[in-house]
Structure formats: structure tokens, C-alpha cells
Residue frames as qw, qx, qy, qz and C-alpha x, y, z in Angstrom:
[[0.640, -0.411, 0.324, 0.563, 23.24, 0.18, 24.05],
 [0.480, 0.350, 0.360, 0.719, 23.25, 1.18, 20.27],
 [0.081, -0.952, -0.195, -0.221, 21.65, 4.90, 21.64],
 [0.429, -0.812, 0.285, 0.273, 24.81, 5.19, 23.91],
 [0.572, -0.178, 0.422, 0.681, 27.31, 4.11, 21.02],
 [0.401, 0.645, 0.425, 0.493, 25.24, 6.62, 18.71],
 [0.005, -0.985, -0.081, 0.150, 26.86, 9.70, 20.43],
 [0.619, -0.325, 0.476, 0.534, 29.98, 8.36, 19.36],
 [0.443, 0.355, 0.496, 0.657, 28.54, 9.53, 15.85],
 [0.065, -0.881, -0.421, 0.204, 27.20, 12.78, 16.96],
 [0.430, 0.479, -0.154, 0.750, 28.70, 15.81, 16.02],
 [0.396, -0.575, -0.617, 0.364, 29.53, 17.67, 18.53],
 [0.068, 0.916, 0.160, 0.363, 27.91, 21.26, 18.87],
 [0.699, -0.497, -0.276, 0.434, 30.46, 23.35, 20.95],
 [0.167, 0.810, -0.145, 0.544, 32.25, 26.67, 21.48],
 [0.746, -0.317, -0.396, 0.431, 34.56, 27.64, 23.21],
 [0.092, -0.848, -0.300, -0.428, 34.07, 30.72, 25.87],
 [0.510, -0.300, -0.250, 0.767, 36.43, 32.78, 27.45],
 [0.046, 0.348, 0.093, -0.932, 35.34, 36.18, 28.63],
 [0.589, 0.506, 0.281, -0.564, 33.03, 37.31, 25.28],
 [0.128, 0.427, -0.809, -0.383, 34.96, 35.45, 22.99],
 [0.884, 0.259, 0.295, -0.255, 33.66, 32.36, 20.76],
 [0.068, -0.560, 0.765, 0.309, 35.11, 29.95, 18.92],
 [0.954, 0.059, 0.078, -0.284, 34.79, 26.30, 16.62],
 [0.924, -0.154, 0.291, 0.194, 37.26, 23.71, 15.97],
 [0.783, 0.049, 0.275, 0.556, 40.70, 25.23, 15.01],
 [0.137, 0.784, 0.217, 0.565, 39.91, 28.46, 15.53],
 [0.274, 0.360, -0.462, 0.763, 42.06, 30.84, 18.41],
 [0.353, -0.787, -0.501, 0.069, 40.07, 30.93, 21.91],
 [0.074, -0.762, 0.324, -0.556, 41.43, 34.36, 24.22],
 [0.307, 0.399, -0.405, 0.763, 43.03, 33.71, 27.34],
 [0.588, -0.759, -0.196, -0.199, 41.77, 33.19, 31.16],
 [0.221, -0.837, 0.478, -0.146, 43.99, 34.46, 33.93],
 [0.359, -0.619, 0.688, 0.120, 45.70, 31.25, 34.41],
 [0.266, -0.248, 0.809, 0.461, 45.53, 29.98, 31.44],
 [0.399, 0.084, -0.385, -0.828, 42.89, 28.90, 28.90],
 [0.424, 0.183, 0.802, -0.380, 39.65, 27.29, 28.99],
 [0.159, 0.082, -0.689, -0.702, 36.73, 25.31, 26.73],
 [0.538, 0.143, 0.533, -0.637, 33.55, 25.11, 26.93],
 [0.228, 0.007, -0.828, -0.512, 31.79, 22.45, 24.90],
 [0.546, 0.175, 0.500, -0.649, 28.16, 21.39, 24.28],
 [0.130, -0.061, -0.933, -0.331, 26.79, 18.30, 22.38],
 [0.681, -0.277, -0.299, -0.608, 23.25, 16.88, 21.85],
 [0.671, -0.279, 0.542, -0.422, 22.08, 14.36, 24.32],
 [0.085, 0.228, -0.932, -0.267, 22.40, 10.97, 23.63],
 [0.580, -0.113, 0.046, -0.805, 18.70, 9.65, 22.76],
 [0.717, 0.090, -0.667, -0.181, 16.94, 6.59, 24.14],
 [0.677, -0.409, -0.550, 0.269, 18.43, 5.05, 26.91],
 [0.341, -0.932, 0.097, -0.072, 18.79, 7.56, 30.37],
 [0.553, 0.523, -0.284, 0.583, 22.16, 8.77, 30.30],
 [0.688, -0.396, -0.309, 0.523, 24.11, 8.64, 34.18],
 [0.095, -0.899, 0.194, 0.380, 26.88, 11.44, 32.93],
 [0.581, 0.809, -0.050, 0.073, 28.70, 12.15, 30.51],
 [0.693, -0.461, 0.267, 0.486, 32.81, 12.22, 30.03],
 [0.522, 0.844, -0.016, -0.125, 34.95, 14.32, 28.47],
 [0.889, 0.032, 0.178, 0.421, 38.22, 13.28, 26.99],
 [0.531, 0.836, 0.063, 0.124, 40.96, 15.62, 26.00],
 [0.554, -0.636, 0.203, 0.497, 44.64, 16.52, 25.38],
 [0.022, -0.697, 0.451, 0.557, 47.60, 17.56, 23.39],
 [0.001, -0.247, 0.886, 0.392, 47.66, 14.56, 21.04],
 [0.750, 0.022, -0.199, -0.630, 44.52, 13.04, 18.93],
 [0.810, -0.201, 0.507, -0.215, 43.30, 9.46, 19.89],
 [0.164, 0.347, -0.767, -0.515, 43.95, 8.64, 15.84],
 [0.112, -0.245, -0.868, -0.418, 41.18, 6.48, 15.64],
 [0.457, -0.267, -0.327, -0.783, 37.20, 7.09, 15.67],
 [0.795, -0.458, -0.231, -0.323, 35.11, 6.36, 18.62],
 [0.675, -0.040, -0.541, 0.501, 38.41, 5.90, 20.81],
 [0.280, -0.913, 0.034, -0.295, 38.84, 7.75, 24.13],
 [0.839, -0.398, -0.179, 0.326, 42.15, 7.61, 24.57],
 [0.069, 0.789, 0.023, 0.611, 43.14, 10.70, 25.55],
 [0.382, 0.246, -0.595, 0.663, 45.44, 11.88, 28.31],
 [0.096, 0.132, 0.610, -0.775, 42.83, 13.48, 30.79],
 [0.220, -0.427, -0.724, -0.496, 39.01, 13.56, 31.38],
 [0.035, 0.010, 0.728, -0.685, 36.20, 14.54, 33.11],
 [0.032, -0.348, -0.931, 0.104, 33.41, 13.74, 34.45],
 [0.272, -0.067, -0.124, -0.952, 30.21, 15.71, 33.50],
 [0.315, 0.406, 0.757, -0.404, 26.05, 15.05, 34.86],
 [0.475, 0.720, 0.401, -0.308, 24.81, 17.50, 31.45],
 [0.731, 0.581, 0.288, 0.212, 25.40, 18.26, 27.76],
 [0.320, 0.867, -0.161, 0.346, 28.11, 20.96, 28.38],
 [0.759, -0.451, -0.023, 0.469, 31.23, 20.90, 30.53],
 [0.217, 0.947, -0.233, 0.050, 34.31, 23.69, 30.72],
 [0.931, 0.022, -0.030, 0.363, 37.61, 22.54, 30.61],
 [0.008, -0.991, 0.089, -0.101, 40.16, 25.01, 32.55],
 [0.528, -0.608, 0.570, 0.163, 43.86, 25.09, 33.19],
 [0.792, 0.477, 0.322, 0.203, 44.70, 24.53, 29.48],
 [0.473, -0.367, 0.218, 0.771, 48.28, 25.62, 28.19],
 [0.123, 0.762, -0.180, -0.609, 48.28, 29.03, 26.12],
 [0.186, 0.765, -0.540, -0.297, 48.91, 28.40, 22.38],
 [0.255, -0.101, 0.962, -0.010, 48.70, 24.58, 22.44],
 [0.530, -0.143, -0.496, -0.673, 46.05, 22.59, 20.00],
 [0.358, -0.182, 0.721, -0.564, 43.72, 20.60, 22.03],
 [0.393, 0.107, -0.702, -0.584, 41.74, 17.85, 21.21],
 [0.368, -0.025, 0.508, -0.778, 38.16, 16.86, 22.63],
 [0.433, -0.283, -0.806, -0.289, 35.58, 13.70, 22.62],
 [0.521, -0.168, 0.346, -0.762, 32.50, 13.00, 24.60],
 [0.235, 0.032, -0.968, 0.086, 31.32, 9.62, 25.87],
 [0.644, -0.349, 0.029, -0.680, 27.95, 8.97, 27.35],
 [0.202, 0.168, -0.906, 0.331, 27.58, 6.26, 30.19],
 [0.742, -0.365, -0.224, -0.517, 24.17, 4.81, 31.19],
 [0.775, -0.484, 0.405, -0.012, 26.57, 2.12, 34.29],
 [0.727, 0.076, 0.477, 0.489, 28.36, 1.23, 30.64],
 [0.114, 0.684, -0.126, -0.709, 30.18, 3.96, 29.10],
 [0.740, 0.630, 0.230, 0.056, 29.44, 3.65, 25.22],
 [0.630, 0.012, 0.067, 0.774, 32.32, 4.89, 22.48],
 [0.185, -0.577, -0.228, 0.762, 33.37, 8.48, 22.09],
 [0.446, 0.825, 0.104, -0.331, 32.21, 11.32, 19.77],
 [0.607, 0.430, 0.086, 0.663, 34.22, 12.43, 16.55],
 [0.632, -0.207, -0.115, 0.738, 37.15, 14.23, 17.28],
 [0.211, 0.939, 0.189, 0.194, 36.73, 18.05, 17.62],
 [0.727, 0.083, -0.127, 0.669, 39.90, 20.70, 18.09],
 [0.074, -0.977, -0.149, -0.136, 40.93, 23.90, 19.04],
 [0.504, 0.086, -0.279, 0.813, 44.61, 26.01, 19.65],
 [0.407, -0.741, -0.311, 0.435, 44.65, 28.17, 22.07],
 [0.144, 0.961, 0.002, 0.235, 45.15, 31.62, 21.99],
 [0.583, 0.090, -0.357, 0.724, 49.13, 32.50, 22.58],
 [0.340, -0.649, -0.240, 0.636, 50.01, 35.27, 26.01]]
């Protein structure tokens, strides 16, 4: 258990790819046709065998470390997930959880605004 609550301290490695664009936390992404998208990638979580993986994110930060409350999520099997159908112009804010049948707590808190139309 303390290997699945140590990706809650992980940073997480991540960019975020639209078309040939790149990005890191709080930096503009570009535009996909209906709207924007993030890609993010983190280390594995070492030790115990990791199920999948969850990402957390919305408009508003959890406000406290290792929380994952956050408006929407999903569900991921490896170290990188994209997150599409994100409003234009809007900050976003993104954890990662690892789950072995017990989900552990979430990463530190990374960001990003979208890129305005």
C-alpha cells in the first residue's frame, strides 16, 4: 500500500499534444476540431502491480494534496491517457491515482489553460 500512496508524491511527467504542439503546466495547448485535448504521462507507481490507473480533472483545483476530488475522471490500463472534449481557453486541472483493487491517493496537482478559438 505505501508504493500505491507514493504516486500521490510523484511528479507528474506530462505534455500536452495537440497536432505538433507541446506544452507543461500553465502553458497554452492549440486547439482540436472540437475542442481541446491533454495528453499526460507519469512514472509508474513502483512495487506493488498496478490494475489501472485514474485520471482526475476539471475546471476547479481539489485544494488539498493527495485529494481526487475533481469533477470528472477516467479510467486508464498505462502511464499516459488523453483527455478530449475540453473547453477552449479554460484552465484545467489534472491528478493521477493508481489502484492495485484499492485505489491509493492522487498525484500533486498539475495545470494547463487552453488555447482560446
Amino acid at each position: 500500500m505505501e508504493n500505491m500512496r507514493r504516486i500521490g508524491y510523484l511528479l507528474i511527467f506530462w505534455s500536452c499534444l495537440i497536432s505538433l504542439s507541446s506544452c507543461g503546466g500553465g502553458d497554452e495547448i492549440n486547439p482540436a476540431p472540437a475542442g481541446a485535448s491533454a495528453t499526460l504521462s507519469w512514472n509508474p507507481s513502483e512495487g506493488e502491480t498496478v490494475h489501472a490507473y485514474t485520471v482526475y480533472y476539471g475546471k476547479q483545483s481539489s485544494g488539498e494534496s493527495g485529494s481526487c476530488s475533481y469533477e470528472q475522471s477516467q479510467s486508464v490500463s498505462s502511464t499516459s491517457a488523453t483527455i478530449t472534449g475540453l473547453e477552449l481557453n479554460t484552465r484545467y486541472y489534472f491528478a493521477v491515482s493508481a489502484s492495485n483493487g484499492a485505489e491509493g491517493l492522487c498525484s500533486e496537482e498539475v495545470s494547463t489553460v487552453t488555447a482560446s478559438a
